[in-house]
N, C-alpha and C positions, 0 to 999 in steps of 0.2 A: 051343637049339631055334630053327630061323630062321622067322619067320612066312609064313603062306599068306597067299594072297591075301587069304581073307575074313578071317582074323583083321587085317590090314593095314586093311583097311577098316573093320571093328568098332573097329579103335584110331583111326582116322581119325574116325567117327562122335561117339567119345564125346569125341574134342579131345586125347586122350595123344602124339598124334602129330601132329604139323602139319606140311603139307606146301603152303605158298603160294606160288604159285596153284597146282591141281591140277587135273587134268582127271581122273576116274575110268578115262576109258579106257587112260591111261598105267601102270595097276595092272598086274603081269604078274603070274604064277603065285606068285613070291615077292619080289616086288619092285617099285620103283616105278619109272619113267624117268627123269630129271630134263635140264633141257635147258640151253641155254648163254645165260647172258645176252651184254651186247654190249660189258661191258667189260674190258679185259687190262691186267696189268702187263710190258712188254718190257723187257726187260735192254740196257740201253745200254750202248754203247764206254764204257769210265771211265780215267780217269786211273790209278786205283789199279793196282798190279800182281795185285792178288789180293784174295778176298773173307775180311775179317774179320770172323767168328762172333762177336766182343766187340765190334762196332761196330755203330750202326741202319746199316740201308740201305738208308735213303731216296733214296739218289742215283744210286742203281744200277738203276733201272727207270724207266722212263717210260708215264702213260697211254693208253692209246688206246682210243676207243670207233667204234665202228662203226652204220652203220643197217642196217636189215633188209635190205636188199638185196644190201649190198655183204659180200662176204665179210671173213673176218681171213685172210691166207698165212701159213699156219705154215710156213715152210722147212725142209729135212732138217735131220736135227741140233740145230734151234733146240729151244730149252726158254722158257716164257710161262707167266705166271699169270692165272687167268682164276676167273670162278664159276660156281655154276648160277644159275639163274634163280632158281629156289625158294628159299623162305625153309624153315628145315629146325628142328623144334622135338622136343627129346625127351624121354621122363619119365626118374624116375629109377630104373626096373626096365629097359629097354632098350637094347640099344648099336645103331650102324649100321654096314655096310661098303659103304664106295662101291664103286664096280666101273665099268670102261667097258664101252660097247656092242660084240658082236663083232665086228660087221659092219666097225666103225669101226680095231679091234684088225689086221684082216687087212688094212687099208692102210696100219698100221704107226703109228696113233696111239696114244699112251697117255694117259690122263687123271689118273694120280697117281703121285709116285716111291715116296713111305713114308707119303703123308697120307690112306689109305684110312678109317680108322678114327675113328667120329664116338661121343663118350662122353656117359653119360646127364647129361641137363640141359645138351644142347647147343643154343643159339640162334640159328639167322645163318644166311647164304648161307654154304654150302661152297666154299673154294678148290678151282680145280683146278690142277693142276700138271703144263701138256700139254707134253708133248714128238713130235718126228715123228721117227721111225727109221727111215723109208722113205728112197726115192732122191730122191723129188719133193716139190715140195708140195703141201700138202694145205688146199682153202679149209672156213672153219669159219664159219658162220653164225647170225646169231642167233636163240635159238630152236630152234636144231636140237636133238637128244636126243645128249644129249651121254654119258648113263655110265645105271647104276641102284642107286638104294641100297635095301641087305638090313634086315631089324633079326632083331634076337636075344633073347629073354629072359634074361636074367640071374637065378641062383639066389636070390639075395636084391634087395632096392632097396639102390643105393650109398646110401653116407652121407655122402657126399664129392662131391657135383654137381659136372659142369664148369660154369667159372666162381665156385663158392667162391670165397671172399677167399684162404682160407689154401694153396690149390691156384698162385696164382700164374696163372689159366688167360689166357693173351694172347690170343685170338681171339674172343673171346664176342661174339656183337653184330654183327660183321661182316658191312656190308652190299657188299660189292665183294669183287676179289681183293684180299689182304693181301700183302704182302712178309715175309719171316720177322722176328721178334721176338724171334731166339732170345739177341740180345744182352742182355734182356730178365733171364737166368739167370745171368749177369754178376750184373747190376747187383745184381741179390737175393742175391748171395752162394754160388747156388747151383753 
């Protein structure tokens, strides 16, 4: 079951859901806006020939932050990690689906490849994982509303919070864009 507005708000009210900073008028029918902070990870030129899933990749992106004014160029093609603004907190009876804005979609931007999906007892800025599919570019500024996330009730509360120890959960906490960590399931043997 996805929540209404008011129910969104009622979970906002009693604290089950944190959404910082919030503006109440960003609440939509089933959902909330969330907008773009100003900093990004870009993919640099690398020496390597190809990206290893068994290795960190910390040297494979570079930061850039932006001020209010000045826009980020996403170029056609290019792919950039970036956040929302919001700090995003969940219990453990509901999940989240991020989603981009249409408006934004019909110029050919997209805000996630496979990382829509936010699990109960998530804590942190959401990554986003923009990509432009368009011919042009497309400027991205800070603060703009960048996607909207859903939430869901779940039949039962997990027992199994993201973030547990024994989940292995690499993102928790995250206050920026992160780079993947998937090296991370290596190293645990998994």
């Amino acid at each position: 079951m996805v929540l209404s507005d008011r129910s969104i708000r009622k979970q906002i009210d009693r604290g089950r859901i944190v959404v910082d900073p919030i503006d109440l008028d960003d609440i939509q029918p089933a959902s909330i806006d969330l907008h773009l902070s100003n900093r990004f990870l870009v993919f640099s030129n690398s020496r390597k020939p190809y990206i290893d899933v068994r290795e960190p990749l910390d040297d494979l992106t570079e930061a850039v932050e932006i001020d209010h004014d000045t826009p980020f160029m996403l170029h056609p093609g290019e792919f950039v990690l970036a956040s929302t603004l919001e700090h995003i907190e969940l219990p453990d009876d509901l999940v989240a689906r991020l989603e981009g804005k249409s408006s934004l979609g019909r110029i050919g931007l997209l805000i996630h490849s496979t990382a829509g999906f936010v699990d109960p007892g998530w804590s942190g800025r959401l990554t986003l994982e923009l990509s432009n599919v368009a011919r042009l570019p497309i400027t991205l500024y800070h603060r703009m509303k960048i996607g909207q996330i859903s939430f869901l009730q779940l039949t039962t509360p997990a027992e199994r919070l993201y973030g547990s120890p024994e989940l292995g959960s690499k993102y928790q906490g995250q206050t920026g864009p992160t780079a993947s960590r998937f090296h991370q399931d290596f190293d645990r043997g998994r």
